[in-house]
C-alpha positions in Angstrom: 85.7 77.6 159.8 84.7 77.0 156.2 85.8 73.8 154.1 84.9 73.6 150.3 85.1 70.5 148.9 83.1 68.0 146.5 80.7 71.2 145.6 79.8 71.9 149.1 80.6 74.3 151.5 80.8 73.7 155.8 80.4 76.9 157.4 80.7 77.3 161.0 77.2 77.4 163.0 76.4 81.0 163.9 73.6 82.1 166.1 71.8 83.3 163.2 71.8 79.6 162.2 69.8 78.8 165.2 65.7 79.0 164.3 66.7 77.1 160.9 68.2 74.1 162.6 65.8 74.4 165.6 63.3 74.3 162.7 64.8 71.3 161.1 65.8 69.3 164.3 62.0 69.5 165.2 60.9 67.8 162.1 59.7 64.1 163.0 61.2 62.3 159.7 64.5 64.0 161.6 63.8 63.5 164.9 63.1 59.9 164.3 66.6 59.5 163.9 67.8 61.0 167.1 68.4 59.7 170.7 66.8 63.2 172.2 63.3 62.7 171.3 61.4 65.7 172.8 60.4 69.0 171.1 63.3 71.7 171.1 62.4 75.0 172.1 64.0 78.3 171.1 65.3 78.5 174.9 66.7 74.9 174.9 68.0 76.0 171.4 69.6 78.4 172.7 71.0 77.3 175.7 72.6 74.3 173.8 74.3 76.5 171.6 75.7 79.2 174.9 76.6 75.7 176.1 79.1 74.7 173.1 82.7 74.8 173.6 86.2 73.7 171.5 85.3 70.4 171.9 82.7 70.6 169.5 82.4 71.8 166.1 78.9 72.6 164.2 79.2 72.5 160.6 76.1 74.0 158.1 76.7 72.3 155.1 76.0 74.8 152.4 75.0 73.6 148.2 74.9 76.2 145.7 74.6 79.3 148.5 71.6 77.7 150.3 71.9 76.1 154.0 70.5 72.3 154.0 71.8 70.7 157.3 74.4 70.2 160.2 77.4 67.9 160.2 79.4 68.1 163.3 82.1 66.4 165.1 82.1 66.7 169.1 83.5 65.4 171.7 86.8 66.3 170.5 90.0 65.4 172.8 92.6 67.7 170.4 95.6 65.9 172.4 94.6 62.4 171.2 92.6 63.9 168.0 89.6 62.0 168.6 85.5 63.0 168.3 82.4 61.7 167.4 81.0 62.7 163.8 77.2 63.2 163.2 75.4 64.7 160.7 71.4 65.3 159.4 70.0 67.1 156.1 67.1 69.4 157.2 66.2 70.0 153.8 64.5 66.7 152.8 65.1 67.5 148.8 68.4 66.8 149.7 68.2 63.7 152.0 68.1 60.8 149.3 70.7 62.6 146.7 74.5 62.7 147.0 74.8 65.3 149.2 74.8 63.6 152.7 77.7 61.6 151.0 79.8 64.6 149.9 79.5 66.3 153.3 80.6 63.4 154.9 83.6 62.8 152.6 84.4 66.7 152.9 84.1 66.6 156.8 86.1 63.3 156.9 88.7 64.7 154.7 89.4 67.5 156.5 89.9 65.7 160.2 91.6 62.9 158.8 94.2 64.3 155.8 94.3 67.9 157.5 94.2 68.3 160.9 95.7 64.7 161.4 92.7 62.9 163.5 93.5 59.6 164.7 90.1 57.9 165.2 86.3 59.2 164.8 83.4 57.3 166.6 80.1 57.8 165.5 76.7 56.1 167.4 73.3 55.5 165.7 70.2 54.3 166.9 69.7 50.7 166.0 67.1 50.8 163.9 68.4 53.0 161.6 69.6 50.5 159.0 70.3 53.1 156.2 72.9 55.1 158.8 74.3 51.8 160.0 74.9 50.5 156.5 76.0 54.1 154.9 78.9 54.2 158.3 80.5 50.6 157.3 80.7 51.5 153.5 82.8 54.0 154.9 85.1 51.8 156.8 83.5 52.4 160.6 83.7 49.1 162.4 81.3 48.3 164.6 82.5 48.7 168.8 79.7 47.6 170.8 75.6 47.7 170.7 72.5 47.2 172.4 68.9 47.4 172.1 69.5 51.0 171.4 72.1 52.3 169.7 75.3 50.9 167.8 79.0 52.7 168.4 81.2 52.8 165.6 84.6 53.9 165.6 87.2 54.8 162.4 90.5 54.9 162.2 92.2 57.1 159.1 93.8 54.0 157.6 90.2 52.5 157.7 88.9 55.5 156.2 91.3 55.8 153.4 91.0 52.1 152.3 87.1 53.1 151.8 87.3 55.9 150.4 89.6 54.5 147.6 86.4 53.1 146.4 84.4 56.2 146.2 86.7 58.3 144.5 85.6 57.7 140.8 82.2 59.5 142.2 84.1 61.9 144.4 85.7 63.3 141.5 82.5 64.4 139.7 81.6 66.9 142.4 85.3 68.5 142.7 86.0 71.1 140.6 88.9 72.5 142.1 91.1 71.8 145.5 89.6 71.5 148.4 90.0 74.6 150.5 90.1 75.4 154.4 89.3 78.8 155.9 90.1 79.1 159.7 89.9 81.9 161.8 93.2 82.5 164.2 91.5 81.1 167.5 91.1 78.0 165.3 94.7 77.4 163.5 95.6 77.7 167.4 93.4 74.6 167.9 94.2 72.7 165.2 97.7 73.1 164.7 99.0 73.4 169.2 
């Protein structure tokens, strides 16, 4: 799969991916930010991504030709056209700039306006404020949370009243239309 959209590119994760985002999911100012705390090896690395099936997809996002994170919606039931979104920039250049945003909005777009998802969910861990605050601006309610973690669902009408609002910065990073590449096993997927 490849989506281009707001002058980014998602590229499907490919085993050649792995060592980078091992790399990057080892970092503590990324780690911090995840529920699985421990040190990934290349085996676990490995044996997470043997272990990945349709009901997950892993997304590098891609600026100007060079790989800078993951963005990835799992859990996916394709009857009901539901998952859970997630997403981390390994690259810290990239973490405080606009690109987590346009990532997001081109992930979003794509399960929402073209493969006709119903509802995402997304969980963070409760003290990250920033991801908390950066989910409701764009129109995730809050489900349920503890002392942990906060779930957060979105439903496309919730999405598109949001995004409304972020358009007039949208439209500085699209150039052109956005544009989905699928491979034949996926248009099976997407479109059954």
């Amino acid at each position: 799969m490849k989506i281009s959209n707001y002058g980014l590119e998602l590229i499907s994760l490919t085993e050649s991916d792995l060592e980078m985002v091992r790399n990057w999911r080892n970092q503590p100012d990324v780690t911090e930010f995840m529920f699985f705390q421990e040190e990934i090896s290349p085996e676990k690395q490995q044996k997470w991504f043997n272990s990945l099936d349709e009901s997950a997809l892993y997304l590098m996002i891609q600026k100007d030709g060079e790989k800078i994170g993951v963005i990835n919606v799992k859990d996916i039931n394709w009857r009901t056209r539901t998952g859970e979104a997630g997403i981390f920039i390994g690259d810290s250049n990239y973490r405080n700039s606009a690109v987590p945003m346009q990532a997001v909005f081109a992930m979003m777009d794509a399960f929402f306006f073209e493969f006709s998802f119903a509802k995402l969910k997304a969980t963070v861990k409760q003290d990250n404020d920033d991801g908390i605050d950066f989910n409701l601006q764009l129109g995730y309610r809050i489900e349920s949370k503890d002392n942990e973690r906060v779930q957060l669902y979105i439903f496309k009408n919730l999405y598109q009243d949001a995004r409304t609002k972020f358009l007039p910065v949208l439209g500085k990073f699209t150039t052109s239309k956005a544009k989905i590449e699928l491979s034949a096993d996926e248009k099976d997927r997407f479109w059954s």
